[in-house]
C-alpha positions as CSV (number, residue, x, y, z in Angstrom):
1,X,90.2,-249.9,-110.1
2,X,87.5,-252.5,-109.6
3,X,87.6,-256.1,-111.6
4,X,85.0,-258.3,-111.1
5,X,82.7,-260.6,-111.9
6,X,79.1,-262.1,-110.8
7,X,79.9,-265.4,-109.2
8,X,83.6,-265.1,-110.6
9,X,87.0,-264.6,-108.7
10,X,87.0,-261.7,-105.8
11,X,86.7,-258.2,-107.1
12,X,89.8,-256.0,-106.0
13,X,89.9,-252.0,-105.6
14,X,92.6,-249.3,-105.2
15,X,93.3,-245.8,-105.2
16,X,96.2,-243.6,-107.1
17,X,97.1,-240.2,-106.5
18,X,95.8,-237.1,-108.6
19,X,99.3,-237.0,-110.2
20,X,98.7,-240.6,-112.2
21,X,96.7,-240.3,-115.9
22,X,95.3,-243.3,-117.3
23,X,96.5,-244.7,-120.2
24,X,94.0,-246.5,-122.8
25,X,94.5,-250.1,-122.6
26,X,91.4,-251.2,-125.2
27,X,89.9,-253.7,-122.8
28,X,86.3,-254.2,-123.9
29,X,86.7,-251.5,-126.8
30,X,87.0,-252.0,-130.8
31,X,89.4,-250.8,-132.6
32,X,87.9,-247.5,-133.8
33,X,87.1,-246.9,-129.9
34,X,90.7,-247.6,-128.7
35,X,92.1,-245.9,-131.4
36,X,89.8,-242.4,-130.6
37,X,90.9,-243.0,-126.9
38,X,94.7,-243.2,-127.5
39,X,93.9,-239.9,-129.8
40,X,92.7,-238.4,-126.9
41,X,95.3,-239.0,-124.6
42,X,98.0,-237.9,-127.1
43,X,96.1,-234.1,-127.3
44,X,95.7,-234.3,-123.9
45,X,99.5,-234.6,-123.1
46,X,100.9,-232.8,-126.0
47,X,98.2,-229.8,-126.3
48,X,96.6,-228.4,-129.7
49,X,99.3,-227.2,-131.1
50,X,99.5,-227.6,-135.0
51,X,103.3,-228.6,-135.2
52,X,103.1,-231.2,-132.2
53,X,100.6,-233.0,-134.4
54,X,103.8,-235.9,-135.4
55,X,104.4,-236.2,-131.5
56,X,100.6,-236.9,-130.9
57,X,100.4,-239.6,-133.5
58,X,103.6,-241.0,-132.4
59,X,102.9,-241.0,-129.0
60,X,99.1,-243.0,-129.9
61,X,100.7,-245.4,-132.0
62,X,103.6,-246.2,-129.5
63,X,101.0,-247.0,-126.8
64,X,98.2,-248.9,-129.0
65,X,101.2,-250.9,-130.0
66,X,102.3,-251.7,-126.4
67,X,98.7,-252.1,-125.0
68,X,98.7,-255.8,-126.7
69,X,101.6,-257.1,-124.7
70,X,100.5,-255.6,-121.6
71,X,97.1,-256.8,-121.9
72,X,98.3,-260.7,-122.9
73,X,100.3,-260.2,-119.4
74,X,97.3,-259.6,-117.3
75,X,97.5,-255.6,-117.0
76,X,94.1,-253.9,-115.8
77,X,94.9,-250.9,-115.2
78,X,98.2,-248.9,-116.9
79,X,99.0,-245.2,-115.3
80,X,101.3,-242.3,-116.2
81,X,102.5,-240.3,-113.2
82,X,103.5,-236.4,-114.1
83,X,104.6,-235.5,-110.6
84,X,106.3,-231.5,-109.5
85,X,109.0,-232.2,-107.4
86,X,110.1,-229.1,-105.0
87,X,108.5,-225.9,-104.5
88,X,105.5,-225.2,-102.5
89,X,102.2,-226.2,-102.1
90,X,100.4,-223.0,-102.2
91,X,102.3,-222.2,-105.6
92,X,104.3,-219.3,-103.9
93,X,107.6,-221.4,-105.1
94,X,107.6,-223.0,-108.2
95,X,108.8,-226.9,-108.6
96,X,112.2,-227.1,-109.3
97,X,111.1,-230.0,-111.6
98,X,108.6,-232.3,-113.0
99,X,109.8,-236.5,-112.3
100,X,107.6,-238.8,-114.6
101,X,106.8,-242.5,-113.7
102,X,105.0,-245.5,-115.4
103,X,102.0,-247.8,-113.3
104,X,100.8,-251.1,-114.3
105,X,98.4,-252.9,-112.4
106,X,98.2,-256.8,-113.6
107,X,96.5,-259.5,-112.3
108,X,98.2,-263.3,-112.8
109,X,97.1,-266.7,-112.4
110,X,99.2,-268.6,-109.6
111,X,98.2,-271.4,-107.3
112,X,97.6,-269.7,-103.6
113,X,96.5,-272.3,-101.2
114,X,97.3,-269.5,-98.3
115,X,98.2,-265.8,-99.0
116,X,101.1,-265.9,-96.4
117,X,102.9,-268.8,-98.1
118,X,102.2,-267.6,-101.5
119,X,103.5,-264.8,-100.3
120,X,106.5,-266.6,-98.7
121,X,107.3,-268.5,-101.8
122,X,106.9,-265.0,-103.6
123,X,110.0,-263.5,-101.2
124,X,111.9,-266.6,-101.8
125,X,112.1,-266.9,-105.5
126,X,112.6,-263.1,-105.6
127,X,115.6,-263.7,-103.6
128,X,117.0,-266.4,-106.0
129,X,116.7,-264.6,-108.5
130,X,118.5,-261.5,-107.0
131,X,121.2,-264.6,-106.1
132,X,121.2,-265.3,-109.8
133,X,122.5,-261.7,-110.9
134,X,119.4,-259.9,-111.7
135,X,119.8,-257.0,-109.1
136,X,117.4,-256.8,-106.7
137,X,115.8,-255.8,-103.0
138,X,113.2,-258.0,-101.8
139,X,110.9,-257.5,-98.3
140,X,108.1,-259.6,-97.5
141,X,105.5,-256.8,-95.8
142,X,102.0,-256.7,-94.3
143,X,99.5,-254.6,-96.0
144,X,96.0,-254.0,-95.0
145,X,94.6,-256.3,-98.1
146,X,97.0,-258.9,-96.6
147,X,100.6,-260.6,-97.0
148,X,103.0,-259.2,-99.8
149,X,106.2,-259.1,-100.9
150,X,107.9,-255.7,-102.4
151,X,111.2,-255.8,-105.1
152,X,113.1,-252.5,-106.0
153,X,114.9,-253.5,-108.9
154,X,117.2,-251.6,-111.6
155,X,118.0,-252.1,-115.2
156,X,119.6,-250.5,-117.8
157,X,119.0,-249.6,-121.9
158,X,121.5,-249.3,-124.4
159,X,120.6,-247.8,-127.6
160,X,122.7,-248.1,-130.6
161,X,122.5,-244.7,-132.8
162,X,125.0,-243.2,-135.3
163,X,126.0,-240.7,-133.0
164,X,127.3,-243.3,-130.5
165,X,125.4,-245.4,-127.8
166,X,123.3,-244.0,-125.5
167,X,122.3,-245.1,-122.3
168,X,119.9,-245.1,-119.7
169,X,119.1,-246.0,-116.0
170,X,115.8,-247.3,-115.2
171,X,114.5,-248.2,-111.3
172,X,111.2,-250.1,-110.7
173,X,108.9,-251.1,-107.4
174,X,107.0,-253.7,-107.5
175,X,104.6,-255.0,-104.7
176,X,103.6,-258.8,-105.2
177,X,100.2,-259.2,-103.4
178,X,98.4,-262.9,-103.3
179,X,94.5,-262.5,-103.2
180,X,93.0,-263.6,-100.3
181,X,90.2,-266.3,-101.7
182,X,91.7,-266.8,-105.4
183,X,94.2,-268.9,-107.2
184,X,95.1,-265.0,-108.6
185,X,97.8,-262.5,-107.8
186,X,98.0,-258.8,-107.8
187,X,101.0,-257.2,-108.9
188,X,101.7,-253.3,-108.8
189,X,105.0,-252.1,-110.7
190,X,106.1,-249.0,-110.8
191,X,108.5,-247.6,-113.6
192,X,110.9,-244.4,-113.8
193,X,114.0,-243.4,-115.2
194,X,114.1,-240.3,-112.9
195,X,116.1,-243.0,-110.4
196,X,117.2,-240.2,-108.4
197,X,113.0,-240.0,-107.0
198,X,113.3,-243.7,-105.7
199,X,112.6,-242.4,-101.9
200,X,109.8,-240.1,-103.3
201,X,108.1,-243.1,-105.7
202,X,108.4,-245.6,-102.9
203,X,106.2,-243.2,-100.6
204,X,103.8,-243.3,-104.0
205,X,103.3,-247.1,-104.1
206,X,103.2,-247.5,-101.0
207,X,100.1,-244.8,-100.6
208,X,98.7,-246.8,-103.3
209,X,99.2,-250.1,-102.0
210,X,97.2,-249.2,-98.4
211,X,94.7,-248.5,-100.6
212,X,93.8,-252.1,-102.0
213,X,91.2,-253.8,-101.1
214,X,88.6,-256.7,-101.9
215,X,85.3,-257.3,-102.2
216,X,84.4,-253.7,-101.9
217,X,82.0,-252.9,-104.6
218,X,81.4,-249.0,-103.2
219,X,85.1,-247.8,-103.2
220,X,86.1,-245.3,-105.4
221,X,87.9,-246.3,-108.7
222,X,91.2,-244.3,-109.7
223,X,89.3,-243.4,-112.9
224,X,87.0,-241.5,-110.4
225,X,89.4,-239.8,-108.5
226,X,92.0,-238.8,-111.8
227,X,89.1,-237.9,-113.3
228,X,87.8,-235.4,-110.8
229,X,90.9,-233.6,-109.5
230,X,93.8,-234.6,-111.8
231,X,95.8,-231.5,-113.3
232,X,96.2,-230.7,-116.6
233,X,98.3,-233.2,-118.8
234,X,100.9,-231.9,-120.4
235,X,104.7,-232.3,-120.4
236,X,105.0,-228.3,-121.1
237,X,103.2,-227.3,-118.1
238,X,104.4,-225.1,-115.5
239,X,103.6,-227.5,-112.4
């Protein structure tokens, strides 16, 4: 993913993982354009078939209306992550099933006079804030692109339906990264309710996060790499 500008703030790169399918974010694009994207992504995940048609438009609608709120909160670059879990890589062994995450890349102004005490600040009002009652693991690491601090956090959603209440558990990584030059901040979170693949997502951002860099206009975006080698998207697949 590249962001930059001529003369503006640092331009930043990463890489994701074949596994990870963009998700239209309408940066740039009118409406009609955003909307044929979202289309697009809604046949690509549900397939042609005629009777899936109401999950398509659903599925495009409940996206364009999120894109708005992700945008206002400086997202970049938003991912969904079909991944097989089990089985074999040659195929001989089918997975014993398919874990789903959520990626949002975002940007945010904050003032950074030096990456490693933004980054300390960063660890320390994490850790408040885990003090507070919001539950919460924070570790200030060293990443190639610099100083950064990672959360693991959970949460929990309660719907109310006339069947009863329903709940549902939710984990999410987050890896806090200052830029080097800029008064900017990088933040990668990653979202799944399949809590049980923490251990396995954590590998995932973490892949991801070695991959960031700055200032390199010749790397690869994760458009070009999903785009080249990504399998097909659908939640009826086999893999």
């Amino acid at each position: 993913m590249a962001a930059d500008s001529d003369g503006g703030p640092s331009a930043f790169r990463f890489q994701v993982q074949p596994e990870f399918h963009a998700i239209p974010l309408g940066i740039g694009d009118d409406e009609d354009a955003f909307g044929e994207q979202l289309r697009r992504f809604a046949r690509d995940y549900w397939g042609e078939r005629e009777d899936l048609e109401p999950l398509r438009r659903l599925t495009a609608a409940m996206y364009s209306a999120n894109a708005p709120g992700l945008v206002a909160g400086g997202a970049v670059y938003n991912a969904l992550g079909i991944f097989p879990i089990g089985g074999t890589s040659d195929g001989s062994k089918p997975p014993e099933r398919v874990s789903r995450a959520t990626l949002t890349v975002s940007v945010r102004d904050l003032d950074n006079p030096d990456p490693y005490r933004t980054a300390a600040g960063i660890a320390e009002v994490l850790d408040k804030a885990s003090e507070g009652g919001e539950a919460g693991e924070v570790q200030p690491i060293t990443l190639p692109a610099g100083p950064a601090v990672v959360r693991i956090a959970g949460s929990r959603a309660v719907w109310e339906l006339p069947e009863g209440d329903q709940e549902r558990f939710f984990v999410r990584i987050e890896v806090w990264l200052p830029f080097p030059e800029d008064d900017r901040l990088l933040l990668l979170c990653l979202s799944t309710a399949d809590v049980q693949d923490l251990f396995h997502y954590q590998a995932v951002l973490a892949d991801i996060a070695d991959t960031i860099t700055f200032d390199e206009s010749d790397a690869p975006t994760p458009a070009d790499t999903a785009a080249s080698v990504s399998p097909p998207l659908s939640p009826f697949g086999s893999y």
